[in-house]
C-alpha positions in Angstrom: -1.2 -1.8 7.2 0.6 -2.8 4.8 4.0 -2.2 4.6 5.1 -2.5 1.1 2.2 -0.9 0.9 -0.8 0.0 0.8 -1.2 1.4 -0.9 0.9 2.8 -5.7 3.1 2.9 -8.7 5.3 1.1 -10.7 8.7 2.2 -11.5 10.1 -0.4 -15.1 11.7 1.8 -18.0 10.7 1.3 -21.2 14.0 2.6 -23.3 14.4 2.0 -27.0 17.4 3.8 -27.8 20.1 5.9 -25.3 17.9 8.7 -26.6 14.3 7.6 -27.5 11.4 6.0 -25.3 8.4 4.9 -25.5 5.4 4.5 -23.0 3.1 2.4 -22.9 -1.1 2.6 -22.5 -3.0 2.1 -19.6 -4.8 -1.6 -19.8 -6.3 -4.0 -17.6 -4.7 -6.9 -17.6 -6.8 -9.5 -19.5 -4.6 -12.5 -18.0 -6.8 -11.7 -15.0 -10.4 -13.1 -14.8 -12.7 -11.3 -16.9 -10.6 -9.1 -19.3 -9.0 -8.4 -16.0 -12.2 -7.8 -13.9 -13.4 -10.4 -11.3 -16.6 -9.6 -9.3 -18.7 -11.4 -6.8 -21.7 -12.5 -6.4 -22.2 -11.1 -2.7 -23.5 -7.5 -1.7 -21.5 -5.0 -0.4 -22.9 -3.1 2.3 -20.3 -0.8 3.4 -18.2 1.8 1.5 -15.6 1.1 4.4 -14.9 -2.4 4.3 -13.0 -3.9 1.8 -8.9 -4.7 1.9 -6.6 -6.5 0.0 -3.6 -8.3 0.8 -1.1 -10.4 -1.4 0.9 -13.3 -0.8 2.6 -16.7 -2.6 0.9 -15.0 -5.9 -2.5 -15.1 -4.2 -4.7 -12.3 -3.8 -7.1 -11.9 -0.7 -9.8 -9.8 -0.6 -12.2 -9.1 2.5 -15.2 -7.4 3.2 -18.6 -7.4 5.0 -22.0 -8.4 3.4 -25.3 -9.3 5.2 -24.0 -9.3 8.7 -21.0 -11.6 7.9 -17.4 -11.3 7.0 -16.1 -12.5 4.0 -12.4 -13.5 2.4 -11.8 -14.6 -0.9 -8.0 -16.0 -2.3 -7.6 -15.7 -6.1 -4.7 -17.5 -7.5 -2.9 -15.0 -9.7 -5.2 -15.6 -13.0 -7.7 -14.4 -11.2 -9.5 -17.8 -10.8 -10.9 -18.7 -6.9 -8.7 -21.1 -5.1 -9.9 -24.2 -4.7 -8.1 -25.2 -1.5 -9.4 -22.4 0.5 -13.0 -22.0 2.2 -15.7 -23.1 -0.2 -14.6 -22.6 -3.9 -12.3 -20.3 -2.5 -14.3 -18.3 -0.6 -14.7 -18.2 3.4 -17.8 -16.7 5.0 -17.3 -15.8 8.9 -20.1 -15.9 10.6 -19.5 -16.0 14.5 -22.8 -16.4 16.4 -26.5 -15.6 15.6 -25.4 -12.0 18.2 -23.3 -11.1 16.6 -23.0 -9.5 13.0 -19.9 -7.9 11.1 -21.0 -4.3 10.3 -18.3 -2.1 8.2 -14.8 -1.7 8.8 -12.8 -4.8 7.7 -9.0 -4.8 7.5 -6.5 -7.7 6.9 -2.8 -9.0 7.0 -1.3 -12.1 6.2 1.4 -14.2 8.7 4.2 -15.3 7.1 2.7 -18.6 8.0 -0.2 -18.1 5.6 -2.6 -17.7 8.8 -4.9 -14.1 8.0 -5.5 -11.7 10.8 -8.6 -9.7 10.3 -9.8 -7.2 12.3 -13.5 -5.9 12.0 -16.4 -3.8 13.1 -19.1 -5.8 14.9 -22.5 -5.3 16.4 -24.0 -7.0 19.1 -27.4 -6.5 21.6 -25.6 -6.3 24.4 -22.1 -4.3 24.1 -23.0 -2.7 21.0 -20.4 -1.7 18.3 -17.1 -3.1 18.9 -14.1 -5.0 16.9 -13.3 -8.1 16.5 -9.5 -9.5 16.1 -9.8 -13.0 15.0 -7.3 -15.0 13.0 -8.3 -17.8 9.8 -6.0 -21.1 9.3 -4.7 -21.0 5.9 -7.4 -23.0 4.7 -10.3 -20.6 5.6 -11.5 -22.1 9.2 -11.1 -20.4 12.0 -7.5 -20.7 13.8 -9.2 -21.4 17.1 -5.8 -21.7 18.6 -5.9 -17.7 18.4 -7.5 -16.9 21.7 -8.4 -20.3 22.1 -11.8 -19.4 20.4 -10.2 -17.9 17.2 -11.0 -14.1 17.8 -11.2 -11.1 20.4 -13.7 -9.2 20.9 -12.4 -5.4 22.1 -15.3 -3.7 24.0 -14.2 -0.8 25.3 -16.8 -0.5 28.8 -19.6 -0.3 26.6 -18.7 2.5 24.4 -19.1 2.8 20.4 -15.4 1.1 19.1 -14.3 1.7 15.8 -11.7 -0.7 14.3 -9.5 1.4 11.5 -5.9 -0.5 10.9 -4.1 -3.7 12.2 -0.7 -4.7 11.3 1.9 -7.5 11.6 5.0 -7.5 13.9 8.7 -8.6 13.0 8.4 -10.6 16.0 4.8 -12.0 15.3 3.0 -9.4 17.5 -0.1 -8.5 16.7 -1.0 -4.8 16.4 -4.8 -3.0 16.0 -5.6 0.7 15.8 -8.9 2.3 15.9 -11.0 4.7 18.2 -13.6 5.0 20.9 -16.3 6.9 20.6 -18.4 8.5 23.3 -20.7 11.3 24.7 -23.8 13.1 24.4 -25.6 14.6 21.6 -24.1 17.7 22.3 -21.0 16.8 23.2 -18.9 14.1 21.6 -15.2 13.1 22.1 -13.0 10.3 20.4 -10.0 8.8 21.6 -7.5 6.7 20.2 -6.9 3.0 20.9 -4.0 0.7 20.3 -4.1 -2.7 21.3 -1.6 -5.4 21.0 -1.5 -8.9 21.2 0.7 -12.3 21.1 0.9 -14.3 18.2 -1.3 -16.8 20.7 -4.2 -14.0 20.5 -4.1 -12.9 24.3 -3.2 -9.7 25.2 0.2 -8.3 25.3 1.3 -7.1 28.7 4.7 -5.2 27.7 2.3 -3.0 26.0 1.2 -0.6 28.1 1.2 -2.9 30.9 -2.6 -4.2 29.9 -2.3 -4.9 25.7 -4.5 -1.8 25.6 -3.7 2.1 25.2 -6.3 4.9 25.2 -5.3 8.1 24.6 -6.6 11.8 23.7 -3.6 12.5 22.2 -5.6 11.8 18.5 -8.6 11.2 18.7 -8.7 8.5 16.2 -6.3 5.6 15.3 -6.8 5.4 11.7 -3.9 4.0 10.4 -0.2 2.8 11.9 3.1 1.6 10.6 6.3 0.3 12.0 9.2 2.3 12.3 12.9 -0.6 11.8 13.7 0.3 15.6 9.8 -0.8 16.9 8.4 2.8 17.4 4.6 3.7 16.6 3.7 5.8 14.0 -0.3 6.7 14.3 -2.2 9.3 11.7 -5.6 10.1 12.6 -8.1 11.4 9.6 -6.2 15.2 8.7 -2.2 15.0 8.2 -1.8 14.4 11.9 0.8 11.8 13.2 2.2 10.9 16.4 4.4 7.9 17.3 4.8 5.6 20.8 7.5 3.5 21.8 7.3 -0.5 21.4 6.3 -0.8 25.0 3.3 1.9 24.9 4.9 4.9 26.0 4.2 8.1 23.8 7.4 9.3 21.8 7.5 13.6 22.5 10.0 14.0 20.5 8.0 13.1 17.4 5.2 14.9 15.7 3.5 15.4 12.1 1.2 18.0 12.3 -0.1 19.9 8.7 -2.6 22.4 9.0 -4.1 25.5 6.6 -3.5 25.2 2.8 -1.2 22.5 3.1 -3.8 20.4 5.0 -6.7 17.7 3.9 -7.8 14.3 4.3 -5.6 11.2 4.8 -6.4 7.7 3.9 -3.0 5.5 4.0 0.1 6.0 6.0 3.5 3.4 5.1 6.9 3.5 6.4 9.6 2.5 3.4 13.0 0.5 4.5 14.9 3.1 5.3 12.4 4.7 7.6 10.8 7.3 5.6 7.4 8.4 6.1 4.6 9.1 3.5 1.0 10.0 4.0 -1.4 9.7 1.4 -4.7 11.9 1.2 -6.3 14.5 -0.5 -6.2 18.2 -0.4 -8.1 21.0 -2.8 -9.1 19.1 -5.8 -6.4 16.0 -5.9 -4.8 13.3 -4.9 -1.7 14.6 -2.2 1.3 12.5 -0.8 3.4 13.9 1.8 7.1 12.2 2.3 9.0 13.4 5.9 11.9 12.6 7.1 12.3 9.5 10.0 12.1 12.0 12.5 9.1 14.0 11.2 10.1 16.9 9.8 9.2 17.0 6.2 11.3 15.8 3.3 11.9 18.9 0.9 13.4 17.3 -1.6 10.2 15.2 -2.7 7.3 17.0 -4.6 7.6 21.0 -3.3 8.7 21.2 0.0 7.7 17.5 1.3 4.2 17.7 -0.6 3.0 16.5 -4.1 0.2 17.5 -5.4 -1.6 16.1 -8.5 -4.8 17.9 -9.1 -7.5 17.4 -11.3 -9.3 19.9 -13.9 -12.0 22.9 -12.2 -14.5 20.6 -12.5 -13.5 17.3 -11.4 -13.0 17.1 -7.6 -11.0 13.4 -7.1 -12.0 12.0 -4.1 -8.8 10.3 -3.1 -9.4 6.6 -1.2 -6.4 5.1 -0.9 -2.5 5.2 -2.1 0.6 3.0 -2.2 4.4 2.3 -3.0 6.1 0.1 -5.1 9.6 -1.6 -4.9 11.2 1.4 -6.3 9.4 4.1 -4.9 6.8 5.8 -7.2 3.2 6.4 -6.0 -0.6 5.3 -7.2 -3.1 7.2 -5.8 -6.6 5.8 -6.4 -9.8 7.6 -6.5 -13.0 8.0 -8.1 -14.8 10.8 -9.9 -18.0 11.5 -11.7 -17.6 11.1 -15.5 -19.7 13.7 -16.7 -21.3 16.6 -14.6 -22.9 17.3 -17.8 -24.6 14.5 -18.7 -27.8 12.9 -18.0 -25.7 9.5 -17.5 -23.2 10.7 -15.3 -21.6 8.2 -12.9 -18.4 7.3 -10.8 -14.6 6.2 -12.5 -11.8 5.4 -11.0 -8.9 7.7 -11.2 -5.8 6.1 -10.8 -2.7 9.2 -10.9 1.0 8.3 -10.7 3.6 10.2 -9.1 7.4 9.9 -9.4 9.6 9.0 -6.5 10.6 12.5 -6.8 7.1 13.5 -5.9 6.9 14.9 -9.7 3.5 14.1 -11.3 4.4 11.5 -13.8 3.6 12.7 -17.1 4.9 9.6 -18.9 1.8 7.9 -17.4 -0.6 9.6 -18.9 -0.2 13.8 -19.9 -2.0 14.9 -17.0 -0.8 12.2 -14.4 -4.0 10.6 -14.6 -5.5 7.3 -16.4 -9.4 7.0 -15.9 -11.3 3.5 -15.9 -14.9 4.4 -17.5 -17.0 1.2 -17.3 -20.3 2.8 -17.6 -21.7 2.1 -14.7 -20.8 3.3 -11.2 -17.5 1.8 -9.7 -16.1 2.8 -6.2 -12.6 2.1 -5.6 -11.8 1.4 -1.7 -7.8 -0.5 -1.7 -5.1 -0.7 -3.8 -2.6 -3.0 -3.2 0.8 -3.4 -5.8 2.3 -7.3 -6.9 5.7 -8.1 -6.9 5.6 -7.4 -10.0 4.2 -4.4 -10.1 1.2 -4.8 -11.6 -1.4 -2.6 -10.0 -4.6 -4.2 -8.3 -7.7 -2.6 -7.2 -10.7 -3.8 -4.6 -13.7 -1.6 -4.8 -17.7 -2.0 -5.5 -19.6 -1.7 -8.6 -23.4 -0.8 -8.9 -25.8 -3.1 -10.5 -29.7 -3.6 -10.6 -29.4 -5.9 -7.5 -27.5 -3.1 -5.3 -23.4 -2.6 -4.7 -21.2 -5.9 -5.7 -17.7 -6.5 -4.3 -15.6 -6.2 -7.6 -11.5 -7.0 -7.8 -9.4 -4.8 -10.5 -6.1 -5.6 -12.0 -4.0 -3.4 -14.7 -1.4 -4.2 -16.7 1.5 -1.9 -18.5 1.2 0.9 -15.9 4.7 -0.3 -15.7 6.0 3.0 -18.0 8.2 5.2 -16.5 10.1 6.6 -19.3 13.4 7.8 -18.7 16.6 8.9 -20.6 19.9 8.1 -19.4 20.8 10.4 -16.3 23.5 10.2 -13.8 24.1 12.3 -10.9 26.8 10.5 -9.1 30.2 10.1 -10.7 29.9 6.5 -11.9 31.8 4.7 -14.3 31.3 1.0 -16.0 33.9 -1.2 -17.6 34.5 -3.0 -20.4 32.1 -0.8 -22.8 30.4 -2.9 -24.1 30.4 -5.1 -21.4 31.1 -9.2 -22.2 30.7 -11.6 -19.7 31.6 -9.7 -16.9 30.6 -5.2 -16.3 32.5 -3.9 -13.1 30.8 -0.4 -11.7 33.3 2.1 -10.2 31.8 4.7 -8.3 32.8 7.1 -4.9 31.3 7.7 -1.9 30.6 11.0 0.0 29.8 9.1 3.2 28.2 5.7 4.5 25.3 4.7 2.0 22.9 1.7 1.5 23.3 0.6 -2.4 20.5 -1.3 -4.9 21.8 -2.0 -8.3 19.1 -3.6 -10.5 19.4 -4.3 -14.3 16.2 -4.1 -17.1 15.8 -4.9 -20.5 14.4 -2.4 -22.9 10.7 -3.2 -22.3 10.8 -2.4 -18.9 11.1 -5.3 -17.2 13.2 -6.2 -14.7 15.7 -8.7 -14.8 17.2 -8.9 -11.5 18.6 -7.0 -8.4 22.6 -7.1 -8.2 22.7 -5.8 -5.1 20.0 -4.9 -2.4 20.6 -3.5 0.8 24.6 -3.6 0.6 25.6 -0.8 2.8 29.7 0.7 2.4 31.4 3.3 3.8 32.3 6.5 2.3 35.4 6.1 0.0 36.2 5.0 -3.6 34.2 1.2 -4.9 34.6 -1.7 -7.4 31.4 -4.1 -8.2 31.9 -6.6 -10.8 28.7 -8.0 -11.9 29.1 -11.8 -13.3 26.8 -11.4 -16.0 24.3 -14.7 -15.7 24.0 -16.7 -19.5 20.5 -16.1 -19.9 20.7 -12.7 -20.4 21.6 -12.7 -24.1 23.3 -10.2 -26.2 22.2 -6.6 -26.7 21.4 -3.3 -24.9 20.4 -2.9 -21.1 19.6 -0.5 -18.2 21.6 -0.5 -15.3 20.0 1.8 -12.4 21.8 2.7 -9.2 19.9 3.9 -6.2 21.7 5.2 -3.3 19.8 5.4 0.4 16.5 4.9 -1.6 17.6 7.8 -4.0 18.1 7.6 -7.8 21.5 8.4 -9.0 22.2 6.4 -11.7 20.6 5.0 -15.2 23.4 4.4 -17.7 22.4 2.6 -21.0 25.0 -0.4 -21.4 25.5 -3.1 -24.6 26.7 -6.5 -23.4 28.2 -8.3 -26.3 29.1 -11.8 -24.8 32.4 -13.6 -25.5 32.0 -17.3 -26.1 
């Protein structure tokens, strides 16, 4: 899982006056392969098995075609990589028993190595996953497991791999379910199972590496909590969380039923702890935000929930949702473009929400911008740059069946905001010269990120990130750096993840 996840938004203020602002349209980003389209020349055989990940400006994208695995790097033009696999693509192909099937998820080390987990069939244990663990050029890291991969076969029965993520310490962690019974009676059970960086299982984990438990009956997705602690969602709003070593955490639970219910497809844990789910409910796009402990955070959306729904006609099958560095939310889905019409077919719906859990109507009026291509596309991962522009992985249909087909936007980047302050903050000299100092109280303890934009949005750089001070009265001079000429600027102050400052302020340099 991704942590900086998975899966949305961009937050950069376009301001061209104290009280005037623009936003910008929706665009892919033509700096990126084909007028910002790249797709391959593989099939895609599964509507379940794609995933992005994004490192050193690189873009990786997996997924299973023709009983084999496959991951692509794209430098960031969208161009293949010529130092990876074969013209930047790597085909994984284990033995002639077995074949990669559907579910294919991804995360890259912080060496560049690329842990994959997937679904696999074979004759003789049937459908399993497979852990397994690429060098950064492509070949199999066969120091993982001494063979490169794992193969999890849970005594024979049907294992389904659903989420694997990456460790502060290296650790390797996979989620998924077993799946077993008769016709008329069927049960699933989630399964966790962790491993050393060295690919053998992990034995402070549950003793064996492995966990199976009915306590959800699937493992679709999990994310870290800063102290080491578990957080699991099964398919509904459902979430439970285990301790590093194994042991199930009762004095946790996520658990939305009735009305407020419906599917979820991404689950991320931000810096300071806070949970968000991502699914659908009714006829939109829905992101839940709770609390570290559980309990739902009222102050985002209405009551915890945020809800972005499309017109009577259009049901928006949500697929996938993430955050970006200043905590606004893309959703991505798909929709048909036309009941109407004789050439109806599937869009993408990408919807922006605030990191109030407002729908953002400075993206588009309704919250929504729509990619109409067509022809059918099927979005399946989103994943969000560094600098916040917005990429997609999904399939497109053509004459020769499904092909694998990579996304990227550009100017999504348009939250449009007026000067607002909510915190008793004060800046001097006005205008600022080579120096601004911020003077501002405290109420009690708080973490502090000061960033500073010009007036197209884009940022410039963070002041301070992460600077945590104790309640009382503050003084923070920024040096202001010479290439950041004359003229008029953002300054915007977020306290414990919270907005509570934008303040418009001219620098006039002395020389």
């Amino acid at each position: 899982m991704k942590k900086y996840f998975y899966s949305l938004i961009t937050f950069i203020i376009v301001l061209l006056h104290s009280q005037t602002s623009v936003a910008q349209s929706e665009t892919l980003d033509n700096t990126f392969g084909d007028e910002g389209i790249v797709e391959f020349e593989e099939s895609a055989i599964n509507t379940d098995g794609m995933s992005l990940s994004f490192k050193d400006d690189k873009i990786y994208f997996a997924f299973c075609s023709d009983n084999k695995a496959f991951v692509v790097r794209l430098l960031i033009d969208g161009s293949y990589d010529p130092e990876f696999g074969i013209d930047g693509v790597q085909e994984i192909l284990l033995n002639d028993s077995i074949t990669f099937s559907h579910k294919i998820r991804m995360e890259i080390q912080d060496d560049n190595k690329i842990m994959l987990v997937a679904g696999t069939s074979s004759p003789i244990s049937g459908v399993d996953f497979c852990i397994l663990r690429l060098l950064d050029n492509g070949l199999i890291d066969s120091t993982f497991n001494n063979v490169g991969y794992f193969i999890f076969d849970n005594e024979g029965l049907t294992d389904y791999p659903r989420d694997i993520l990456i460790q502060p310490d290296e650790k390797i962690l996979v989620s998924g379910y077993s799946y077993f019974g008769s016709s008329d009676l069927v049960f699933r059970h989630l399964i966790l199972v962790r491993f050393l960086p060295n690919g053998t299982l992990d034995s402070t984990f549950n003793d064996i590496g492995i966990l199976e438990s009915d306590i959800l009956d699937r493992g679709n997705f999990i994310a870290l909590q800063s102290d080491g602690k578990i957080i699991v969602c099964d398919g509904g709003i459902h979430a439970k969380r285990f301790n590093s070593n194994g042991d199930y955490d009762n004095s946790f639970e996520i658990s939305i039923t009735g009305p407020w219910g419906g599917y979820s497809h991404s689950l991320w844990v931000n810096e300071f702890d806070t949970i968000f789910i991502g699914g659908d409910s009714n006829h939109g796009p829905t992101v839940y935000k709770f609390l570290p402990d559980g309990n739902l955070y009222t102050d985002f959306g209405e009551e915890g929930k945020s809800e972005i729904p499309g017109d009577f006609l259009t049901h928006i099958n949500s697929e996938n949702a993430a955050s970006d560095s200043n905590g606004n939310i893309f959703t991505v889905g798909y929709h048909d473009s036309d009941y109407a019409s004789d050439n109806d077919h599937l869009v993408i719906d990408l919807a922006k929400i605030s990191m109030h859990g407002v729908a953002d109507s400075t993206f588009s009026e309704d919250a929504h911008s729509v990619l109409n291509l067509s022809y059918d596309i099927w979005p399946l991962d989103i994943l969000i740059q560094p600098d916040d522009k917005v990429v997609i992985a999904g399939m497109r249909s053509t004459w020769d069946g499904w092909k694998p087909i990579c996304i990227r936007y550009d100017n999504l980047n348009t939250y449009v905001a007026t000067e607002s302050t909510f915190q008793d903050f004060s800046f001097y000299p006005v205008p600022a010269n080579n120096f601004v100092t911020i003077n501002f109280p405290l109420e009690k303890e708080s973490e502090i990120k000061i960033s500073i934009y010009d007036l197209q949005g884009k940022r410039i750089q963070v002041i301070e990130n992460h600077l945590k001070l104790n309640a009382g009265s503050h003084s923070i001079t920024y040096n202001i750096p010479n290439y950041i000429q004359d003229g008029n600027y953002l300054f915007e102050i977020l306290l414990n993840g919270e907005p509570s400052m934008r303040k418009l302020v001219p620098i006039i340099k002395h020389n």
